[in-house]
Structure formats: structure tokens, C-alpha cells
N, C-alpha and C positions, 0 to 999 in steps of 0.2 A: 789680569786676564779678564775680558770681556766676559757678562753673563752667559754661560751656556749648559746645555744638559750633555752628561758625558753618556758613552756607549756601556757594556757590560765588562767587566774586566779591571787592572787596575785603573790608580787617576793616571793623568795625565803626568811623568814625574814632574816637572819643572813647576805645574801646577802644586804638586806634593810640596816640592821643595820650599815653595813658598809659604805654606801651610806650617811646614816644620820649624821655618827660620823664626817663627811668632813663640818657640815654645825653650822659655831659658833653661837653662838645667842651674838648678843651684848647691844643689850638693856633689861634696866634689869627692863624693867616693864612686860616682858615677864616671867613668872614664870612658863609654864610651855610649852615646846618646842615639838618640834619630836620626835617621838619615838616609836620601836616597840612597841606596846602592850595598846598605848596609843590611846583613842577616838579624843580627843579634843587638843586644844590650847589653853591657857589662859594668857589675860594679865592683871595687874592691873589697872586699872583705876583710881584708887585714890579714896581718899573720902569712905575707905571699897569696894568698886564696882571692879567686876571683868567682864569683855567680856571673853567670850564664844564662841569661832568657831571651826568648822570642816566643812568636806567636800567628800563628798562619790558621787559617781557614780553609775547609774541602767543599767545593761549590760545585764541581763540575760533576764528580761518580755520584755514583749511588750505591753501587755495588763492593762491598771490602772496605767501605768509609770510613769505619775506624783505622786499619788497617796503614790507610792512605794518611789520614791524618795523625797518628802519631807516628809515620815514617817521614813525612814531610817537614817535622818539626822538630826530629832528632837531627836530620839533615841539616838542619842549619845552625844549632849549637854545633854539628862537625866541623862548622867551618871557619869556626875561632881556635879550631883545635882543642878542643876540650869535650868531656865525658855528659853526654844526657844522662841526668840522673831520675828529675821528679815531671809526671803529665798531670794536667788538668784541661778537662773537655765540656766545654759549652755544648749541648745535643741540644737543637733546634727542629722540633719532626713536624711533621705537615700534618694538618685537621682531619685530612680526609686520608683513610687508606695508612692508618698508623696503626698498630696492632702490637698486642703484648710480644707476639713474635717476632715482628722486627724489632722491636726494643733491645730483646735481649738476645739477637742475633748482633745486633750492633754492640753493644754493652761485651759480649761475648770477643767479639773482634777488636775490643779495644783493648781486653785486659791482657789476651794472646798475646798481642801485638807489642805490648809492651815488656811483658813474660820474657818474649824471645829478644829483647832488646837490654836487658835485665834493669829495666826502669817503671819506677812505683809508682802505679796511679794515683793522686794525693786527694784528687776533687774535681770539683767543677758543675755544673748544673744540668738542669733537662727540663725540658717543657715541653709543650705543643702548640704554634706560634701561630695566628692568624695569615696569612697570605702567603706559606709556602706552598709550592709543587713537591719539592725532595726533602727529603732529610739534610742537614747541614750541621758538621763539626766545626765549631772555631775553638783550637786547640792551642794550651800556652805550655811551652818544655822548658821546664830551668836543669840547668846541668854545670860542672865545676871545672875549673884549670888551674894550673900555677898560674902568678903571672910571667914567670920566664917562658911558660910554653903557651901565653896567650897569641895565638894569630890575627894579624889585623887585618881588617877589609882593604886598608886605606895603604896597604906593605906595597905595591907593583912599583919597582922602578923601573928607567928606562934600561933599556937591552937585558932585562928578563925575558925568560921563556912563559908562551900558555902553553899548559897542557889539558889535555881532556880526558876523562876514563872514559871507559864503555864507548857508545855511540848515541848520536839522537833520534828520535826521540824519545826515551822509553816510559815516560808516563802517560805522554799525547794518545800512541799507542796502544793502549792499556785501557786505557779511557774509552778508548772509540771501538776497539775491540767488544767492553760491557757494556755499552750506551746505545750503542749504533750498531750491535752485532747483525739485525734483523739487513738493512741497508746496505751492511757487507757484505752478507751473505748470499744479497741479491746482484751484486755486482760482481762477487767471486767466487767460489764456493765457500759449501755449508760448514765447512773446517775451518775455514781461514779468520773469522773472526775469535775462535777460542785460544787461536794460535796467537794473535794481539793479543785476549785477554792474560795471557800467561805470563805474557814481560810483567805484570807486576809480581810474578816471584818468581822469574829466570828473565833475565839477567836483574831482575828488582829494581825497585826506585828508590833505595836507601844507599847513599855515601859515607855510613860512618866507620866503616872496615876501609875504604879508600880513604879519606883524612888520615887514618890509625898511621896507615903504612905511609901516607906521604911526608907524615910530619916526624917519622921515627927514619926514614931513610933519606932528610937532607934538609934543607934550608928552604922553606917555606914561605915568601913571602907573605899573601894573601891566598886565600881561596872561596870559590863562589860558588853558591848551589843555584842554576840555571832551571828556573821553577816559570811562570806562568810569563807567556811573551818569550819563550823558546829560548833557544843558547844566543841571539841576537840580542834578545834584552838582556839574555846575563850578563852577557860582554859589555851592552853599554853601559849597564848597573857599575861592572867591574871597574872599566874605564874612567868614570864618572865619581867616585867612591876614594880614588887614587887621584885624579887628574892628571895622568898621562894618556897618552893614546897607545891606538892598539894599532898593530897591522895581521891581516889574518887570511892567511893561504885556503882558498875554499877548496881546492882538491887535499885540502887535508883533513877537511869536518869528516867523521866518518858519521854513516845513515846507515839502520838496520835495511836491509831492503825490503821488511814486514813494513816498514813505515815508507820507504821511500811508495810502496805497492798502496796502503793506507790512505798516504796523499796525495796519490795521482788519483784514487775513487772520489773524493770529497774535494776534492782543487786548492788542498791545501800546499802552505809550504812551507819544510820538515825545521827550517831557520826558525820560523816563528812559533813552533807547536809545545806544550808545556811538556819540560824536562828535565824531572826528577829522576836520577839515577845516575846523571851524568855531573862528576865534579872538574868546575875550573881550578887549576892549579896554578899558581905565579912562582917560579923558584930562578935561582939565577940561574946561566950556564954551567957554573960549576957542579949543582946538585941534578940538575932536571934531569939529565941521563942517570944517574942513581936510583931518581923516583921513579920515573919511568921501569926501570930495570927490576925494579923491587915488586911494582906493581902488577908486572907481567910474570913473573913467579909466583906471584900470588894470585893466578888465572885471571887478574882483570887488567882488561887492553886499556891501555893508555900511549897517546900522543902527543907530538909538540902541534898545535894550528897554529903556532903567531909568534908575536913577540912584542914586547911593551917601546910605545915610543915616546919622545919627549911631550913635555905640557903642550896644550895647545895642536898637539898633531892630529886631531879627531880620531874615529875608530875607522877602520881602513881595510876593506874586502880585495885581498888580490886575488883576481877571476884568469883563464887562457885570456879572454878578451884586454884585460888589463887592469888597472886598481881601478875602485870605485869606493863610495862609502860603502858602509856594512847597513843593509838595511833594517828600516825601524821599523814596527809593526807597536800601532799604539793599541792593542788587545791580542791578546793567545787567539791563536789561528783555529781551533776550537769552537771559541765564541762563538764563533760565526755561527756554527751550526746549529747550537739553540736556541737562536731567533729567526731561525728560517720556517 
């Protein structure tokens, strides 16, 4: 790749990928390494037992930050299908405008948050960093599985089902709800922004009670948590991760209409906005109507959008107008707004 500066957001993947391919794994209890498209890390353990780690960062809120970050990071041990057990949170707070109160309103909301998760804070650091505006958690979650019940990113075969819980996008939502309430409120009314701020605890940005029930009610191939770069970059993640293609019914993505309302104020679109709360699911046709079935008993919606297609098929938006690719957005739709 040609020298260049990137925008806010992730890298470029392909860029990534190239970054990654430089880095060998040599121990080979590691089974499952870096990778675009992939949540987690896993090593064996012995004994059937597998560790579980990832690690994500909260760049965008300010508001609920711990909150946000250690649901984002259980979220995606969910998606190996295995149990978050242990948090550790890097607090990065800004120079000016940092006060013993917000410390331990943050500190406060982390320990909560984990409380209700029933996972143990172990560590992690705090400082006050030269050249920030907000506060910033970069958060690392280890959690455990058999490995009979390990789920892999890399599972979608061809003529699999996707599925999707909830709708999108509910952490974009949520986001722009605390962030941009002032904005909203001037383009709709003075309620409607609180009304977004609330998706992040109705309907929540945590999938790991959806993993629970999908993987206890059928045959699981992979599954993906659709996080910054919207349900389009989950899917390409997904896609990408597997090396099959996708094809994907867009009268069947379902949109809260708080956010379809969200992103018609800001000119966003709801494809590309970060979304946490909603899980991809890959199961074949034999189980997906089980998951499905189980999931909606257990009050949370879920649908088929797609279906998995051979290598080489790309990822594939079928629109009324006709098929088309699924569109890429190289940053969360988001972004945009805190550089304007």
C-alpha cells in the first residue's frame, strides 16, 4: 500500500491483514491467532479447556463508558461461545476537565457493570494522558469454553442460514442519543434524544444471553458481533473470516425506527452505524428455525437476512431494484460527526 494517512476509525482491513500476515504464532497452544474478521483469541489449555481473550476499546461515548466497555468486550468472548469470566481496563482521562468525580463515577460503572455480568475486575491501569478531549477505556476480557463447545469465526459454510437478533443499530443509537442529544433535540423534540440514550439498557448492547440460547438450541456454526463499521462491516468481517460469500435480503435487515429517525437527522446510514447488541448468527437449515424459535421465547427478535454462498461469491445486497454488492463503508458512520 502506497504511503498515506488514514481517517478516524478502524485501518483499512486489507491494510490490517497485511500487518497481521508479518506476525508468526509459534506456540501451538494457540489455536486461534489474529485476524481480520476474527473477535477473539484462543488458547488451549489442556485438560478440554480453552482461554478466551479479546480486547476492544471505547472511543466514541463518554457517557456509561465503562458500562459500554465492558459490555463490548464480553460481547465478543460471546462469540466463540464461551463464558467472560476476568476484566482489565486501561482508563486513559483527559488533562483538563478530569475530576475525582468523574474517576470514580467511571470506576463506579465499571465495577457495576461487571457485578451484573458476574465477572471479576482483575486490573488494569489509569492515568491522565496528554492530548486527549474524552475519557478513553481500552478494555481486555478473558473468559473460558470447552473445546467441544468452542465456536469458530471461520465455521459459515455454503447454504447456511444468517441470522440476526434485535435490530440495527442499537449502540450507534445510544451513542448519538448521549453525544449529540443537544442536536437532536433541536431537530426533534426535547424527549427524543433520551429516548436513544436508553437503547443502551432497553433493548442493550450486550449479546451474551443471545450466544447463551443460540448455542444451547442448535448447531452453531460461527457467529459475529457487528461492532464499529455497522452490520455491513460485520458481514464483510464475517464473509472474510470464512471465505465464503454472502447474499443478503435488505428487506429483511430490520431498523429500530429511533434510528432509522436518528439517521435521517445526521444523513447517516443505519448499514454502516456501530452495532453492538445485535448478533450474527451462521447455523445451517436444520437448526436456524430452532434458534430462531428459542430466541423469540426468550423475548429477543431474531431473523434469517441471508444465506452463506460459495468461495469467491463476494458479499451480495439483494435490494426490490435487484442484487448489488453489500455496501463498504471504510469508518462507522458516526465518525463523521466528530470531525465536522
Amino acid at each position: 500500500m502506497s504511503d498515506e494517512t488514514f481517517k478516524s476509525g478502524k485501518l483499512p482491513p486489507l491494510f490490517l491483514e497485511e500487518l497481521l500476515a508479518s506476525n508468526r504464532i509459534n506456540d501451538p497452544r494457540v489455536l486461534l491467532g489474529p485476524r481480520v474478521g476474527r473477535d477473539v483469541a484462543v488458547i488451549d489449555m489442556g485438560g478440554g479447556n480453552c482461554l478466551v481473550a479479546t480486547a476492544d476499546p471505547i472511543t466514541f461515548a463518554t457517557e456509561r463508558i465503562g458500562r459500554y466497555a465492558v459490555q463490548v468486550n464480553a460481547n465478543d468472548i460471546a462469540t466463540a461461545g464461551a463464558q467472560p469470566k476476568w476484566f482489565l481496563a486501561t482508563v486513559l482521562l483527559p488533562e483538563k476537565g478530569t475530576s475525582s468525580e468523574m474517576v470514580e463515577e467511571i470506576y463506579a460503572d465499571l465495577v457495576d457493570s461487571c457485578r451484573v455480568l458476574e465477572i471479576e475486575l482483575i486490573g488494569g491501569h489509569t492515568e491522565i494522558t496528554a492530548g486527549l478531549d474524552r475519557p478513553i477505556i481500552a478494555g481486555q476480557m478473558l473468559g473460558e469454553v470447552s473445546k467441544a463447545d468452542l465456536v469458530q469465526p471461520d465455521g459459515a459454510r455454503p447454504g447456511d442460514v444468517v441470522l440476526l437478533t434485535k435490530r440495527i443499530a442499537i449502540e450507534g443509537t445510544a451513542i448519538l442519543g448521549m453525544e449529540f442529544a443537544m442536536d437532536l433535540a433541536n431537530a426533534t423534540e426535547i424527549r427524543f434524544p433520551y429516548t436513544c440514550a436508553e437503547f443502551l439498557e432497553e433493548p442493550g448492547i450486550g449479546v451474551l444471553h443471545d450466544a447463551r440460547i443460540a448455542c444451547e438450541a442448535g448447531d452453531v456454526h460461527a457467529m459475529h458481533d457487528p461492532t464499529e463499521g455497522g452490520l455491513a462491516t460485520g458481514l464483510w468481517e464475517l464473509s472474510h473470516a470464512s471465505g465464503c460469500g454472502l447474499r443478503i435480503l435488505e428487506e429483511r435487515i430490520p431498523v429500530y425506527p429511533e434510528t432509522r429517525r436518528v439517521c435521517d437527522v445526521f444523513g447517516l446510514d443505519p448499514l454502516g452505524m456501530i452495532a453492538s447488541g445485535s448478533l450474527l448468527i451462521v447455523a445451517p437449515p436444520s437448526s436456524a428455525g430452532a434458534i430462531c424459535s428459542e430466541l423469540q421465547k426468550a423475548g429477543i427478535e431474531c431473523a434469517p437476512i441471508g444465506e452463506v454462498l460459495a468461495q469467491g461469491a463476494g458479499c451480495r445486497l439483494l435490494t426490490p431494484e435487484g442484487e448489488t454488492d453489500l455496501p463498504a463503508f471504510e469508518r462507522d458512520e458516526i465518525a463523521r460527526l466528530y470531525e465536522e
